[in-house]
C-alpha positions as CSV (number, residue, x, y, z in Angstrom):
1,X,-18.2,-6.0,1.4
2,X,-15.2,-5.5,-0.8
3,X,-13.5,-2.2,-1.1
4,X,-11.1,-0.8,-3.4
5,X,-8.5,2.3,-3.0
6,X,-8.7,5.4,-4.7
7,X,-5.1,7.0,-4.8
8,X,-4.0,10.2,-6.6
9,X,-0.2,11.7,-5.8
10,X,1.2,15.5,-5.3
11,X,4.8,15.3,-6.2
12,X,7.0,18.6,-5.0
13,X,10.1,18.5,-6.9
14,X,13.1,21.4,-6.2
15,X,14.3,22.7,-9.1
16,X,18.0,22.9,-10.1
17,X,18.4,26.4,-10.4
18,X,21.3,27.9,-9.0
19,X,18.9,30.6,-6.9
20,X,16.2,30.8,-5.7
21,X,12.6,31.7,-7.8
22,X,11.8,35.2,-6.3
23,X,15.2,36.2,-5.1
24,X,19.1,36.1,-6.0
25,X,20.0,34.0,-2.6
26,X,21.6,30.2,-3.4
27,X,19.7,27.8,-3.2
28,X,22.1,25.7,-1.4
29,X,19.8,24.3,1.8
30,X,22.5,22.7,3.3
31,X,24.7,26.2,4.3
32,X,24.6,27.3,7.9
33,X,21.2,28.0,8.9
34,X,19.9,31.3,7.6
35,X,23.0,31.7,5.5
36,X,21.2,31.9,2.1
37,X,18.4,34.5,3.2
38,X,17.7,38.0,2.0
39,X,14.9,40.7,2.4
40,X,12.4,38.9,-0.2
41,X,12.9,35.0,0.5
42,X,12.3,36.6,4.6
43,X,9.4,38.0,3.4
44,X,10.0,41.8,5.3
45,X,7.9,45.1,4.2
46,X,9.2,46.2,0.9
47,X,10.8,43.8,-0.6
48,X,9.6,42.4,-4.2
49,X,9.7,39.0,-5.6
50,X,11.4,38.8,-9.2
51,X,10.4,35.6,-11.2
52,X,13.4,33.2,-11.8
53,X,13.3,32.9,-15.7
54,X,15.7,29.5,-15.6
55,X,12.8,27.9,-13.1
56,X,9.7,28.6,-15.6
57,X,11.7,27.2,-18.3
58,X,12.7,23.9,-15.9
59,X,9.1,23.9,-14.7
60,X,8.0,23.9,-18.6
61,X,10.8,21.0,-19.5
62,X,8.7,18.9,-16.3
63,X,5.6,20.3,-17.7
64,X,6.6,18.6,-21.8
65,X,8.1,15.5,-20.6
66,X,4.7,14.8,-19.1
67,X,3.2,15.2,-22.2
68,X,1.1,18.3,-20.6
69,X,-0.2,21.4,-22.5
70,X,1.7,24.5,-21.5
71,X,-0.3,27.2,-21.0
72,X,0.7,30.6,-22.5
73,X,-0.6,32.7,-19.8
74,X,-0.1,31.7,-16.6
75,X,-1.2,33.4,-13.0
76,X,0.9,33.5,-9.3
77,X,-1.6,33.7,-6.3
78,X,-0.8,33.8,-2.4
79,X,-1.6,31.0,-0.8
80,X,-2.5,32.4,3.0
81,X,-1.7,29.7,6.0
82,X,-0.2,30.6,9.1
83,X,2.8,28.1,10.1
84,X,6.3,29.0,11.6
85,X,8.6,28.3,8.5
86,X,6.7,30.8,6.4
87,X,8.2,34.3,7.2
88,X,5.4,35.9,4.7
89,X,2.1,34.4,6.8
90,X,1.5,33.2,2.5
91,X,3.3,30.8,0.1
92,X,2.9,32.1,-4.0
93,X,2.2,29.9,-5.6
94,X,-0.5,29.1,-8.6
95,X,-3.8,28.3,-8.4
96,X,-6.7,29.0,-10.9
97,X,-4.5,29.8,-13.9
98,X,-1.1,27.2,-13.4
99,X,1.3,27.1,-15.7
100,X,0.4,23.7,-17.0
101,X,-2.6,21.1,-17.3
102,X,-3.9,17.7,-18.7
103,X,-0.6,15.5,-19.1
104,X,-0.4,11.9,-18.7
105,X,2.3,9.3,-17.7
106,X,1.8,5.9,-19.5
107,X,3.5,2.5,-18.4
108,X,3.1,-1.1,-18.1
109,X,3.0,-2.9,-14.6
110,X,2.1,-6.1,-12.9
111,X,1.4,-7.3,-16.6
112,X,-1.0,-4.9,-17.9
113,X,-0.8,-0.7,-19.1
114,X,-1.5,2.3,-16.9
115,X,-2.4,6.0,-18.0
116,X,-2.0,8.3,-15.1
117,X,-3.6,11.6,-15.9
118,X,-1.8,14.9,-14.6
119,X,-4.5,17.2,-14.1
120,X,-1.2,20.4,-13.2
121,X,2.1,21.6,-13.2
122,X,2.5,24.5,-11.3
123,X,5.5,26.7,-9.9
124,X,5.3,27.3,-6.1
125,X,8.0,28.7,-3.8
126,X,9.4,26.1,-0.8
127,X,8.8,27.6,3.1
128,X,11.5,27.4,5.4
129,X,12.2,24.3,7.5
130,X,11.6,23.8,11.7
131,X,13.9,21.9,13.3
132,X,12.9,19.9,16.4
133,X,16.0,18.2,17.1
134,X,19.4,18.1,17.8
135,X,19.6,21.5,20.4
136,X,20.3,21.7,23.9
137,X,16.6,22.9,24.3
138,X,14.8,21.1,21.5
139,X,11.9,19.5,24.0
140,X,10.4,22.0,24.5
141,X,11.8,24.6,21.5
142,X,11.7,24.6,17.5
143,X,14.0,26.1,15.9
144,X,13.8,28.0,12.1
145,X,16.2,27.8,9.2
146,X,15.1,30.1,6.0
147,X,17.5,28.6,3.9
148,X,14.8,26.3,2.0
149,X,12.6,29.4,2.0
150,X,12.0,30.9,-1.9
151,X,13.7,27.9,-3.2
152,X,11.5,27.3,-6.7
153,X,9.2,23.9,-6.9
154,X,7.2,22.3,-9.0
155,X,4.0,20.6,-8.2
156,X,2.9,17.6,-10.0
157,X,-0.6,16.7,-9.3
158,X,-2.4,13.7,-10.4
159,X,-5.7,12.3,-11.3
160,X,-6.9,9.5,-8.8
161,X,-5.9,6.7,-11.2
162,X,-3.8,4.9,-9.2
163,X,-5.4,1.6,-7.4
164,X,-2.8,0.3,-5.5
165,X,0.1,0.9,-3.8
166,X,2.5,-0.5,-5.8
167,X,0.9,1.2,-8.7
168,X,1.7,4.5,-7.0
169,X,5.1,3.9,-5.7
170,X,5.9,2.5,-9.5
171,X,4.4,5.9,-10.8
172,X,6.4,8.1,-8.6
173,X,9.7,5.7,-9.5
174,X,9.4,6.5,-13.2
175,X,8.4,10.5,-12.3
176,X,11.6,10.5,-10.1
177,X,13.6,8.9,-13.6
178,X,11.7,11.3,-15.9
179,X,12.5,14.4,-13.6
180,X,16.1,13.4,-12.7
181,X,16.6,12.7,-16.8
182,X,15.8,15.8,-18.1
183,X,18.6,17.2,-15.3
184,X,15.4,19.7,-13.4
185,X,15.8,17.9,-10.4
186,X,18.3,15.9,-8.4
187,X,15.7,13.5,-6.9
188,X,17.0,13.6,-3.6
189,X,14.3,12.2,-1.2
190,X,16.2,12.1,2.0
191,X,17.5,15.7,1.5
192,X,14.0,16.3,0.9
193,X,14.3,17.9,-2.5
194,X,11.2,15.4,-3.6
195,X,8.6,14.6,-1.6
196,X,5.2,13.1,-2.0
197,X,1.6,13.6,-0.6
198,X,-0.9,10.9,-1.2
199,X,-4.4,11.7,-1.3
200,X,-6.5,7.9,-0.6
201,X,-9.9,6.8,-0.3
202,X,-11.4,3.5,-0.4
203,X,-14.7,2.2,-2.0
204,X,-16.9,-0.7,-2.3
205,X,-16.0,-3.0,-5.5
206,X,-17.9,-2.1,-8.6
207,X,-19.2,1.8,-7.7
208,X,-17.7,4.7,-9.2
209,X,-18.6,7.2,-6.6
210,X,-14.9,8.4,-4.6
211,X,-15.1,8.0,-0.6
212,X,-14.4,10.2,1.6
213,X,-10.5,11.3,0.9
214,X,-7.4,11.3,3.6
215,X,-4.4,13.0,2.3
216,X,-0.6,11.5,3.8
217,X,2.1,14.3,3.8
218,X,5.7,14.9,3.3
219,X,6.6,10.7,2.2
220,X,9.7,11.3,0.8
221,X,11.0,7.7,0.0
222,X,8.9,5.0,-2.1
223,X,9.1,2.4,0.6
224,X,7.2,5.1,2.8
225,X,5.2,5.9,0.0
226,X,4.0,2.2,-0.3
227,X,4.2,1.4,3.5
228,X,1.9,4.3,4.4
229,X,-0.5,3.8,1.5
230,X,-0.7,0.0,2.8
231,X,-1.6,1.1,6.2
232,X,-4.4,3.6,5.5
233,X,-6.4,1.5,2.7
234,X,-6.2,-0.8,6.0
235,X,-7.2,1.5,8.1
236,X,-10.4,3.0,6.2
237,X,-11.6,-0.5,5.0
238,X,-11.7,-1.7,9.3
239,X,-13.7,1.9,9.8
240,X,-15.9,1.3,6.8
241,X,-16.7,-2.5,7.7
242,X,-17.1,-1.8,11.6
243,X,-19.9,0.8,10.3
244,X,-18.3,4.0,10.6
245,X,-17.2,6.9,8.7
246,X,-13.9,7.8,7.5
247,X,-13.0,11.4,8.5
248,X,-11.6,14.1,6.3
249,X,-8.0,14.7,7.3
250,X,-4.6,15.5,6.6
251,X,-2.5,12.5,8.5
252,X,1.3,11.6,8.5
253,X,3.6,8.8,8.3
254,X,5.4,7.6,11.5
255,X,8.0,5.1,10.0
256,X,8.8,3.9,13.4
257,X,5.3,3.4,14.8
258,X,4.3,1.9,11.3
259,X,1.0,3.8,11.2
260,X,-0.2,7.0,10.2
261,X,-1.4,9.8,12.4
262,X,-3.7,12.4,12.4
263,X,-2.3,15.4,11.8
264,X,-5.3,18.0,11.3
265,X,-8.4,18.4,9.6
266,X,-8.3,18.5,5.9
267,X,-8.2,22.1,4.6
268,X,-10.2,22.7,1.1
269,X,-9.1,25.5,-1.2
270,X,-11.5,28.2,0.3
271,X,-9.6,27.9,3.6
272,X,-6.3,29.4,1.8
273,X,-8.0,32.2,0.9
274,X,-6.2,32.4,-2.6
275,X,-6.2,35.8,-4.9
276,X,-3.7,36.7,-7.6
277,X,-0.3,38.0,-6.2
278,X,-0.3,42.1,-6.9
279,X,3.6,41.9,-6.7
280,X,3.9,39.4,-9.8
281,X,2.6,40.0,-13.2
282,X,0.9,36.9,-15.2
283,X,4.4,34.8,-16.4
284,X,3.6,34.9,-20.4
285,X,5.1,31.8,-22.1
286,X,5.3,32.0,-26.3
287,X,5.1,29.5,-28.3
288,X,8.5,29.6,-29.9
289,X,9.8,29.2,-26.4
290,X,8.1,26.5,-25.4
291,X,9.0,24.5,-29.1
292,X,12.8,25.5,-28.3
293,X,12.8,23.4,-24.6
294,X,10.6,20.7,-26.3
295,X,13.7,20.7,-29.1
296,X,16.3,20.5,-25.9
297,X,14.6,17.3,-24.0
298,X,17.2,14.8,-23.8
299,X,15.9,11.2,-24.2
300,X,13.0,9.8,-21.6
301,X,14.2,7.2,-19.5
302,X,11.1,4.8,-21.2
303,X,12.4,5.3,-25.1
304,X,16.0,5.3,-23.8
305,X,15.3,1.6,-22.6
306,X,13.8,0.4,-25.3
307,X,16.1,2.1,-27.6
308,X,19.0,0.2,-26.1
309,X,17.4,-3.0,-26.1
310,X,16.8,-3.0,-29.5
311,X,19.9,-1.3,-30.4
312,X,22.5,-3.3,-28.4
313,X,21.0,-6.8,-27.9
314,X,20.5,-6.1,-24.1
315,X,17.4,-7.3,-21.9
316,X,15.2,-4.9,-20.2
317,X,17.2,-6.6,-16.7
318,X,20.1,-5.5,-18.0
319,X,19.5,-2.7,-18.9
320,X,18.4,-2.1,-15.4
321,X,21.6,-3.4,-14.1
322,X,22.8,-0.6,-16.1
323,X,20.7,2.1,-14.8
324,X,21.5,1.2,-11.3
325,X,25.1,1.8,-12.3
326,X,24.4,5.6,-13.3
327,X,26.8,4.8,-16.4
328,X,24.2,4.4,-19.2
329,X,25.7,7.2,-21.3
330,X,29.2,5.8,-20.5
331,X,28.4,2.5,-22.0
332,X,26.4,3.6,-25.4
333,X,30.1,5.6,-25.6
334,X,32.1,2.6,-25.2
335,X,29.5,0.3,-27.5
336,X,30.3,3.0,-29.8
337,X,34.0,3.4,-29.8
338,X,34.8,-0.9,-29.7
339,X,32.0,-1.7,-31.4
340,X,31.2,-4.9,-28.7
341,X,28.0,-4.0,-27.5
342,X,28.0,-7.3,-25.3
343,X,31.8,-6.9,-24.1
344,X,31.3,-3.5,-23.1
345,X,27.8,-4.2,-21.0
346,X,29.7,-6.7,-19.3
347,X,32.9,-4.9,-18.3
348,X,31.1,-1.3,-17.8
349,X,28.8,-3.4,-15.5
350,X,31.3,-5.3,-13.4
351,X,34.4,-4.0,-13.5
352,X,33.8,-0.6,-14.1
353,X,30.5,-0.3,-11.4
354,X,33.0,-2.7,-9.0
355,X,35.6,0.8,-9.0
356,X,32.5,3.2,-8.7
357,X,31.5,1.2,-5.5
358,X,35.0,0.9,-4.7
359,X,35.5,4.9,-4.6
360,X,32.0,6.0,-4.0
361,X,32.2,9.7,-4.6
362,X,35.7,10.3,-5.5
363,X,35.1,8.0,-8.7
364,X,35.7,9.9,-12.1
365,X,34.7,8.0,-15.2
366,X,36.8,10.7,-16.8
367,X,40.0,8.8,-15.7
368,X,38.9,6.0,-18.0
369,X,38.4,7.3,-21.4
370,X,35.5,5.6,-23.7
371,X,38.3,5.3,-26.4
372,X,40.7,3.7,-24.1
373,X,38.3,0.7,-22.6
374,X,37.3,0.1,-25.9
375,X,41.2,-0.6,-26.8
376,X,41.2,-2.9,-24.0
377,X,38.6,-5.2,-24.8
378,X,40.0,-5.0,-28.2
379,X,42.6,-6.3,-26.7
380,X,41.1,-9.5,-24.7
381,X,38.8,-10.0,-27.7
382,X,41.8,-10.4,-29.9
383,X,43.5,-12.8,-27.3
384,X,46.4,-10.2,-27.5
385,X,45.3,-10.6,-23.2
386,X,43.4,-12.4,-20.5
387,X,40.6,-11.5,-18.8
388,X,42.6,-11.4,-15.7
389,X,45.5,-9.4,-17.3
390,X,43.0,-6.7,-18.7
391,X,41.5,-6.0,-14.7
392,X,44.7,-5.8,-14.3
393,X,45.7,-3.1,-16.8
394,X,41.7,-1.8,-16.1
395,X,43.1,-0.5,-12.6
396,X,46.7,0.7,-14.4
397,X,44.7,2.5,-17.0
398,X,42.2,4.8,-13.9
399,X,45.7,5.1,-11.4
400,X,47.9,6.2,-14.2
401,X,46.2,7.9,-17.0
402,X,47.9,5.7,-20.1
403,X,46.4,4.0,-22.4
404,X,45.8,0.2,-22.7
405,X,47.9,-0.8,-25.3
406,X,50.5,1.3,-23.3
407,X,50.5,-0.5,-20.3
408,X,50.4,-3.9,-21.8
409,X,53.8,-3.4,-23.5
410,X,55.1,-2.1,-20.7
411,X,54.5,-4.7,-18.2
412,X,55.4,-7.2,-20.8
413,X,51.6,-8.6,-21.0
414,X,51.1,-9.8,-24.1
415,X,49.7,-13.5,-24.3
416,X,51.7,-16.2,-25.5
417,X,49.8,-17.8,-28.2
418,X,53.2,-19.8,-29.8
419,X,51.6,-24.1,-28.6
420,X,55.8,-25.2,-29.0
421,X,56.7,-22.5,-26.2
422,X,53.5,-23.7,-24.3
423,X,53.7,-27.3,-24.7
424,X,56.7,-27.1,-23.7
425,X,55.5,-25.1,-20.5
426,X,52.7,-27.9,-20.4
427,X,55.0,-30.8,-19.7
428,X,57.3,-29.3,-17.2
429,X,54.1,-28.5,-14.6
430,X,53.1,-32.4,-15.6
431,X,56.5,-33.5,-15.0
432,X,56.3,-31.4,-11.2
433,X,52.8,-32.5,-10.7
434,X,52.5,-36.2,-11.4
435,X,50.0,-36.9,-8.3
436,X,47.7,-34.2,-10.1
437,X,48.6,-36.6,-13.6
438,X,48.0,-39.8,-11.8
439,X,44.0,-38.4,-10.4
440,X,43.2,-37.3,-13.8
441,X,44.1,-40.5,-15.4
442,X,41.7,-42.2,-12.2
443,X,38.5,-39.7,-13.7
444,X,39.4,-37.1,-11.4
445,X,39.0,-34.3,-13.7
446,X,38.3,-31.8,-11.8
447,X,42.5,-31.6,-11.3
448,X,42.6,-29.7,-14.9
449,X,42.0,-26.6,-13.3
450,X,44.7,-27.0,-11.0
451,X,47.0,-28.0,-13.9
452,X,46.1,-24.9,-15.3
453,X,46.7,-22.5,-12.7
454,X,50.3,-24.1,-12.5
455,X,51.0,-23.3,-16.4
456,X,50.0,-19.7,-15.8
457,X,51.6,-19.1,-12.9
458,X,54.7,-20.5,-14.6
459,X,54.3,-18.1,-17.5
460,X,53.6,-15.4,-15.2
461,X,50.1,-14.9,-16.9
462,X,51.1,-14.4,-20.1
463,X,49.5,-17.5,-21.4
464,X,46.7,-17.7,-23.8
465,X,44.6,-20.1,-20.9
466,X,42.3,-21.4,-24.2
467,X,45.5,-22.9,-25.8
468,X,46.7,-24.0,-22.6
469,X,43.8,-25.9,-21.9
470,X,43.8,-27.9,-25.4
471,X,47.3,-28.4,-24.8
472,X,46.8,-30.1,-21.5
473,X,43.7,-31.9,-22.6
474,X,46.0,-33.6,-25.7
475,X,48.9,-34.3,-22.9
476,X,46.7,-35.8,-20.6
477,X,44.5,-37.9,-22.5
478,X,47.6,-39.1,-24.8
479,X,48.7,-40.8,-21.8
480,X,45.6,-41.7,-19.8
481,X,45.6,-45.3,-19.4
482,X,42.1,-46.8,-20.5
């Protein structure tokens, strides 16, 4: 028998608010342990939550970009689990009444379109984080930091409509883009800012009955996402096929061991014992507020790339090679300002992503000016300079400050176009180099290059390399002996 997977996603996303959804504290998780804590994010007797109006309207901006319907009235409830990192004993969050419902994400993979229907949004406060390594004492101790506890997420639940697992890690790729776009979260995975559950199940080709479902936790990166996905379809399909019954469970995702593990039995939502929170009222959303943060959404990563294919003549690959860059916006300014779409893809590419890499995190695009890159490939595209000469002045232009046209005059870089000073140029390097003459008149002609190297360096760059190469070529071939 053949069977198929079943997989739906939970996304948790942090939100970028600057503190935290029931409290003033930062939100800054990675300050001393319990630096960022206070009476209500601790949870002790007395204290009341206050709802974070800058993480409703985030969670709403999530909530539009995936095309869900905002509800105007929505309800907190505590969620009741027992666990060290969560000082109340209950998480609030939302449960019957969320603050959003029945979105969709839409995109094209392996060749054919996928709808992925979001059955929630809801707003949900983080717990606190147990450390199990890195102390004196840590085999046989856990330690506690609250700092993450209170901090505001989002939860992003899905319809099972996912039937691989490069269908799912593809999903959560674009929600990541869509998320990090709309600047609500920072996408972080390994600071664990977004993380993913899985919920899988497998079943026989050609039924429409869902087995029996095993939820993977906490797989914050897409090659777990994928790996651990591979694994358990695996897994329930030798179970099923030996004759026996997949279990129920909550598992997780050793990366080491390659295999998932059972972590406990799966909990359903009677076990959480939910009921409305008393401390909270219902968060009431009008509709003039939800039209204004539909107004503000900047472009989605999807109509952005399709927008600047069709706009600047670029392929969806490039485009990519764009993305990767992080300078999108920095390259629609420089298309802009020099009006090269072509010249500027290729420098902000190269050159410009070769000094990102170069500085990592002390890299300011501000030091290079839209405006002033656009002067420079003025400049090449004019012949006014080499290619050369302008990564040159490109390096000038971020360690100085001054402008291209600037820097050329100053460092006396302006090509030499005038063919009597260059021929002239041309036949003292083939007077110096006649065993380079002698090869090219034998077919050798792979000695042009070094011809032209010679002129250049004798012209200390300044030559236009176009005119010096028709220059040689009429030399050469005037005396090649046939």
């Amino acid at each position: 028998m053949q069977y198929e997977p079943v997989i739906g996603l939970e996304i948790h996303a942090h939100l970028l608010t600057a503190t935290k959804v029931f409290c003033g504290c930062s939100t800054r998780v990675e300050a001393p342990p319990n630096s960022n804590v206070c009476p209500v994010c601790l949870g002790l007797p007395g204290a009341l939550p206050v709802l974070n109006r800058r993480a409703v309207d985030d969670a709403i901006k999530a909530a539009l970009a995936l095309d869900c319907a905002v509800q105007p009235r929505s309800v907190f409830a505590r969620k009741n689990y027992f666990y060290p990192d969560l000082p109340k004993g209950y998480q609030i969050s939302q449960y019957e009444q969320p603050l959003a419902v029945d979105g969709r994400l839409e995109f094209a993979h392996g060749g054919r379109p996928l709808r992925v229907g979001i059955i929630r949004v809801h707003l949900e406060e983080d717990a606190g984080k147990s450390l199990h390594e890195g102390f004196a004492d840590s085999s046989y101790r856990t330690y506690l930091d609250f700092n993450r506890s209170g901090v505001p997420l989002i939860e992003i639940v899905t319809h099972p409509d996912l039937r691989s697992p490069a269908e799912a890690g593809e999903f959560f790729r674009r929600l990541r883009d869509i998320l990090v776009a709309i600047g609500v979260s920072d996408g972080n995975m390994e600071e664990g800012s977004l993380r993913c559950d899985a919920n899988v199940s497998v079943r026989a080709e050609g039924t429409t009955a869902l087995g029996v479902k095993v939820e993977v936790k906490n797989l914050n990166s897409f090659r777990f996402l994928q790996s651990a996905l591979e694994y358990e379809i695996d897994r329930q399909t030798r179970v099923l096929s030996a004759g026996g019954r997949v279990r129920q469970e909550t598992r997780l995702w050793d990366s080491a061991a390659h295999e998932t593990m059972s972590m406990r039995s799966k909990e359903e939502a009677h076990d959480y014992r939910y009921f409305p929170e008393p401390d909270l009222p219902p968060a009431v959303v009008s509709a003039e507020r939800v039209a204004a943060l539909r107004a503000a959404l900047p472009e989605l990563p999807d109509a952005r790339r399709n927008r600047m294919m069709a706009a600047h003549g670029l392929s969806a690959r490039e485009v990519a090679a764009l993305e990767a860059t992080d300078l999108v916006g920095y390259f629609e300014e420089v298309a802009r300002a020099s009006g090269q779409a072509r010249g500027a893809f290729n420098w902000v590419s190269g050159e410009v992503a070769r000094k990102k890499n170069e500085l990592g995190g002390a890299f300011d695009v501000a030091r290079l000016p839209a405006a002033t890159l656009a002067e420079l490939l003025d400049l090449v595209s004019k012949g006014a300079i080499s290619s050369s000469q302008a990564k040159q002045v490109l390096e000038a232009m971020y360690a100085t400050g001054r402008s291209a046209g600037e820097l050329v005059q100053a460092r006396g870089l302006v090509q030499v176009d005038d063919r009597e000073t260059l021929r002239a140029a041309v036949r003292a390097v083939l007077d110096q180099h006649a065993d380079a003459v002698g090869q090219y008149r034998k077919g050798k002609t792979g000695t042009l290059g070094f011809l032209v190297g010679q002129v250049m360096k004798s012209t200390g760059g300044t030559a236009n390399p176009r005119v010096v190469n028709e220059l040689l070529r009429a030399e050469l071939d005037a005396t090649t002996i046939t």
